[in-house]
C-alpha positions as CSV (number, residue, x, y, z in Angstrom):
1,X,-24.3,-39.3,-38.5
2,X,-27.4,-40.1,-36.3
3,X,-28.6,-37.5,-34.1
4,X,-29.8,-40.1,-31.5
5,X,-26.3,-41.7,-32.0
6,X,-24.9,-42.3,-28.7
7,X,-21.7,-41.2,-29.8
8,X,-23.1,-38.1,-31.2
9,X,-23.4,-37.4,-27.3
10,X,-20.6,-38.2,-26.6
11,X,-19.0,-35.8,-28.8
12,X,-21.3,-32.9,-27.6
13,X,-20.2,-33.4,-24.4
14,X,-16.3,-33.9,-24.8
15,X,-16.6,-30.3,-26.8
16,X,-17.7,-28.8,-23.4
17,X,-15.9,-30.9,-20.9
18,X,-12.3,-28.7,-20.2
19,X,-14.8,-25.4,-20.1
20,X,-16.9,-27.4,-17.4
21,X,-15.1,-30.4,-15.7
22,X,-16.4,-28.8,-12.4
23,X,-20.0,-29.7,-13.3
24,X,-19.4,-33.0,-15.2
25,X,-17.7,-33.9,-11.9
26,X,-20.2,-33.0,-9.6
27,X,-22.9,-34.9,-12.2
28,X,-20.0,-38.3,-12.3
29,X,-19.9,-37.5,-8.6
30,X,-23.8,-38.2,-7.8
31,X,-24.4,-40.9,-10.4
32,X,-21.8,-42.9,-8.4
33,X,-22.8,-42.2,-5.1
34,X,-26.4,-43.1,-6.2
35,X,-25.4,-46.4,-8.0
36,X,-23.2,-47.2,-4.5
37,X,-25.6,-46.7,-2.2
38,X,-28.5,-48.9,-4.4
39,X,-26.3,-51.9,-5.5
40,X,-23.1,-51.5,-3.0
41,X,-19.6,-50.0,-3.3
42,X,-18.3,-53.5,-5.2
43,X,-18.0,-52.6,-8.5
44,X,-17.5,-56.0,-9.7
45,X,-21.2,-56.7,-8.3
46,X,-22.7,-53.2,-9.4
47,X,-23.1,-53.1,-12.9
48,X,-24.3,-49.6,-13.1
49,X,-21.3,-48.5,-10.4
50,X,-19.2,-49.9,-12.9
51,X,-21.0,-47.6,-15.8
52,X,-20.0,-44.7,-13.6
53,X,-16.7,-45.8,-12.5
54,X,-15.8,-45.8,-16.1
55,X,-17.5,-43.1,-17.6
56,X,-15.3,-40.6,-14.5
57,X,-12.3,-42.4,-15.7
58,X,-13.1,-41.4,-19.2
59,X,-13.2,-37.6,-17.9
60,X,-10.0,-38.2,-15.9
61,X,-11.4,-38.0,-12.3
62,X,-9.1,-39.1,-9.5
63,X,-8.9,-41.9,-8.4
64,X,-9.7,-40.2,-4.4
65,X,-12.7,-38.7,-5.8
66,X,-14.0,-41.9,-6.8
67,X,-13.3,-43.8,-3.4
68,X,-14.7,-40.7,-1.4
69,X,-17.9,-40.8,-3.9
70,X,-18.3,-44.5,-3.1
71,X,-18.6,-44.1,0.2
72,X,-20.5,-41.8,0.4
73,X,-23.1,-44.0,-1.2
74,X,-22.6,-46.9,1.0
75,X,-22.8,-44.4,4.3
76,X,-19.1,-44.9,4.7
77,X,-18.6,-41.0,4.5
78,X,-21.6,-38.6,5.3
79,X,-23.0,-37.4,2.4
80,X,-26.3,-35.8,0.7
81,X,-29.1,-37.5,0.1
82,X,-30.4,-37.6,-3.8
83,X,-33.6,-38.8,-5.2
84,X,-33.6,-40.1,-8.7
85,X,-36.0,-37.9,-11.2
86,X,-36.9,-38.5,-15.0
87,X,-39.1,-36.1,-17.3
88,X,-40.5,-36.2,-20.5
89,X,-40.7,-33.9,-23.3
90,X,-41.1,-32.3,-26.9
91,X,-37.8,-30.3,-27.9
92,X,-38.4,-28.4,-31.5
93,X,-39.9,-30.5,-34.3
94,X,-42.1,-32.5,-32.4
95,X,-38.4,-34.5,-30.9
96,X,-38.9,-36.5,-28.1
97,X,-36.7,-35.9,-24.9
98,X,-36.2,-38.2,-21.9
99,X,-34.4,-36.2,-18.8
100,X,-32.9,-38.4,-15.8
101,X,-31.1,-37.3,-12.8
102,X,-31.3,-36.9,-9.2
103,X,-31.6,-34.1,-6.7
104,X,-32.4,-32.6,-3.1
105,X,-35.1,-30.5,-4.3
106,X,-37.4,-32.0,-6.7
107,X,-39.4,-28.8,-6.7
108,X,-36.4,-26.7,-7.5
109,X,-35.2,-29.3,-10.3
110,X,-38.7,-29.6,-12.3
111,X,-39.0,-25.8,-12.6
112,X,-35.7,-25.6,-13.8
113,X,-36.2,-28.3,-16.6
114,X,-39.8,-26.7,-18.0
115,X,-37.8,-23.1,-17.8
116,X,-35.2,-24.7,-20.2
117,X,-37.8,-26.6,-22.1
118,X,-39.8,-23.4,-22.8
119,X,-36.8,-21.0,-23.3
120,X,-35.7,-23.5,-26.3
121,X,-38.8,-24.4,-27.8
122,X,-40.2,-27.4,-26.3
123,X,-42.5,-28.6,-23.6
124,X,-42.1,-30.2,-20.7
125,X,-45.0,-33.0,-20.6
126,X,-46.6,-35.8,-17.9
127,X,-44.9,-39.2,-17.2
128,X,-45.0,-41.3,-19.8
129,X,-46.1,-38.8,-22.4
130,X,-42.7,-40.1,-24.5
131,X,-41.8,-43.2,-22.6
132,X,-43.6,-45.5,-24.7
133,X,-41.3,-44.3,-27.7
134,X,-37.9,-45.8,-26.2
135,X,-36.6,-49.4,-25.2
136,X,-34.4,-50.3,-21.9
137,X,-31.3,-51.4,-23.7
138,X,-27.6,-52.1,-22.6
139,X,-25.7,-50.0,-25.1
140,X,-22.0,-50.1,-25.3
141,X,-19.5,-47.9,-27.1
142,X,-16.3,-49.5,-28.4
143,X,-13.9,-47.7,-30.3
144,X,-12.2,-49.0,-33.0
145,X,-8.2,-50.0,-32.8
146,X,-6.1,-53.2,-33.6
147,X,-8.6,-56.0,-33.7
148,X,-10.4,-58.4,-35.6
149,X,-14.4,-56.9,-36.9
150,X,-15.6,-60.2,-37.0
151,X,-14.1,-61.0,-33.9
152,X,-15.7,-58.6,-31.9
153,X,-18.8,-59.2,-33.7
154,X,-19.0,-63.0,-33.3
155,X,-17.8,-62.8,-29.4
156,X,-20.6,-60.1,-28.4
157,X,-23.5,-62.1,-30.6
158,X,-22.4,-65.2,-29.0
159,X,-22.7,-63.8,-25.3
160,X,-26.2,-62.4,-25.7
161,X,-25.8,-59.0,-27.9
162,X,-28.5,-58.0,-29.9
163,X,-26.5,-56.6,-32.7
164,X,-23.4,-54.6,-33.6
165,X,-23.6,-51.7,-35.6
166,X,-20.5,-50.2,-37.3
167,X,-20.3,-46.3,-37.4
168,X,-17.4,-43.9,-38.0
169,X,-16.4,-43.5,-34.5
170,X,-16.4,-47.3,-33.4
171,X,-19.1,-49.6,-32.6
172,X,-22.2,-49.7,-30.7
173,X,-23.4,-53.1,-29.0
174,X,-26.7,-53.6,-28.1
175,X,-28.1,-55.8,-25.6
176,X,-31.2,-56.2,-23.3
177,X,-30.6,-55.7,-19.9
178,X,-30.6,-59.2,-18.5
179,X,-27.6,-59.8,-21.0
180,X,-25.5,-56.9,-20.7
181,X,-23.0,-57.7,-17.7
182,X,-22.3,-61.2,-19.7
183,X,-21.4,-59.4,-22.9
184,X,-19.6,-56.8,-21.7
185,X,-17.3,-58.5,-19.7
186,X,-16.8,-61.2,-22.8
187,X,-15.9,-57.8,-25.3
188,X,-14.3,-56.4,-22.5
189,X,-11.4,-59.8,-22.6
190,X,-10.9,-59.1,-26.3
191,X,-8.8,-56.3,-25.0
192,X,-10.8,-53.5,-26.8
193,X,-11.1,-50.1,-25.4
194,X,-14.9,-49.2,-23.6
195,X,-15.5,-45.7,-24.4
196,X,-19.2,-46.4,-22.4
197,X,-21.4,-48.8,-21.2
198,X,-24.4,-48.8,-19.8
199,X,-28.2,-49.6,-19.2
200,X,-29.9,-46.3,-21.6
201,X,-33.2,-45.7,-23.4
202,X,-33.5,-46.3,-26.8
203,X,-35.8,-45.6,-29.7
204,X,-38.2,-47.5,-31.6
205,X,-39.5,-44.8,-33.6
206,X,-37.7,-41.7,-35.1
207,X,-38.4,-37.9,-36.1
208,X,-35.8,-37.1,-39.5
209,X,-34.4,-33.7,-39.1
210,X,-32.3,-31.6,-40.8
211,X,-28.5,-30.6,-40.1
212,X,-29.9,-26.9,-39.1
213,X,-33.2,-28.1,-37.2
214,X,-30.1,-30.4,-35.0
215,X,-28.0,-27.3,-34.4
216,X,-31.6,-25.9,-32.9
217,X,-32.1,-28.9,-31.1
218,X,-28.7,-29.0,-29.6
219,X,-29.6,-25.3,-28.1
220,X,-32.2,-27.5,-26.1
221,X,-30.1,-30.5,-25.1
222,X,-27.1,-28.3,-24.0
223,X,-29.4,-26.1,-22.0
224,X,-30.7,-28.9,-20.3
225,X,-27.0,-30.0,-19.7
226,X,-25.8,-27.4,-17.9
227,X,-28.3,-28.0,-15.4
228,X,-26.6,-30.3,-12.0
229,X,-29.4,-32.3,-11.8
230,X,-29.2,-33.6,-15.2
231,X,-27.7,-36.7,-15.2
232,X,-28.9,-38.4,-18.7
233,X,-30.5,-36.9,-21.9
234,X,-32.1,-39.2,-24.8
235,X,-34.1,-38.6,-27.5
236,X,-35.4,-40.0,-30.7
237,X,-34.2,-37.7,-33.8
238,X,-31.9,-38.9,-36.6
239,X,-30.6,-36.6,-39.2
240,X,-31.4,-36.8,-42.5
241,X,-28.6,-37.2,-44.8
């Protein structure tokens, strides 16, 4: 499988999720609150409140937790403020790494990133040192169950997709970001289960690595995970089969 597979992230993070629900909570938590208080607490209207919405129902957040997250965005609750922060990388072999998240302490948040880039072999670089290496797409995960290939392939090409690729875990849709709302809600009344959507970076070029270089890399990726204000990782390796 892909290493830049977004359901190889996927995986990589369900491993670790009962050992650290606390954190991906408090991460869910923020994203919401951030995506409230930018595009309003109406999900329907909010494309990227419904991402999040999803994605905490995917890691079996309460329903409260939600609401209360919500409104803390839209100042119905008090709540901290967060500024959004991305940063660009090298992980081992020359892979390129993408970090997003947000924060109350940018100072605190880029020293903490470079630490965990230089601990596991990479480098923490300037804006836009990587950028150029990764497309705004709309990417969503569909896992596969009791319908029709073709039909979920026609109905997502005819409402804007880009393609549909067919992997072992399901299917991944992409879309440019204009389009993305439209197609989603058209795959999304075929009755198929979401495992994620959302607005995400992806690349136009690739490093090839091996099986054990990944394992290395992972070391990286995971480090970088643990942190709270680490939202979002991307990068642009595949592995070589």
């Amino acid at each position: 499988m892909s290493g830049h597979s977004k359901w190889a992230t996927i995986k990589r993070k369900k491993g670790a999720l009962d050992a650290a629900r606390g954190q991906v909570f408090t991460k869910l938590i923020r994203e919401i609150t951030i995506s409230a208080k930018m595009g309003g607490g109406e999900i329907e209207g909010n494309a990227r409140l419904r991402a999040a919405v999803l994605s905490a129902k995917a890691a079996n957040m309460p329903g409260e937790n939600i609401k209360r997250a919500i409104q803390k965005g839209t100042g119905e609750l008090p709540g901290v403020s967060y500024d959004e922060v991305v940063y660009e990388g090298y992980g081992p072999y020359g892979v390129a790494v993408i970090v997003e998240g947000s924060t109350d302490n940018k100072n605190r948040t880029v020293a903490e990133v470079r630490h965990a880039f230089n601990k596991r072999g990479g480098n923490l670089g300037e804006s836009g040192c990587v950028g150029w290496m990764f497309d705004t797409k709309g990417v969503i995960l569909v896992e596969k169950g009791n319908f029709s290939e073709d039909d979920l392939m026609m109905t997502a090409l005819e409402a804007g997709a880009e393609d549909v690729i067919t992997e072992d875990e399901g299917f991944t849709i992409k879309t440019e970001p204009a389009d993305f709302e439209k197609v989603r809600e058209a795959v999304e009344k075929l009755g198929v289960s979401i495992v994620s959507a959302e607005i995400s970076k992806v690349p136009n070029n690739f490093v090839k690595i091996t099986e054990e270089q990944e394992e290395n890399l992972n070391k990286l990726l995971e480090t970088l995970d643990e942190l709270d204000d680490v939202s979002k990782l991307h990068t642009n390796h595949t592995v070589e089969s």
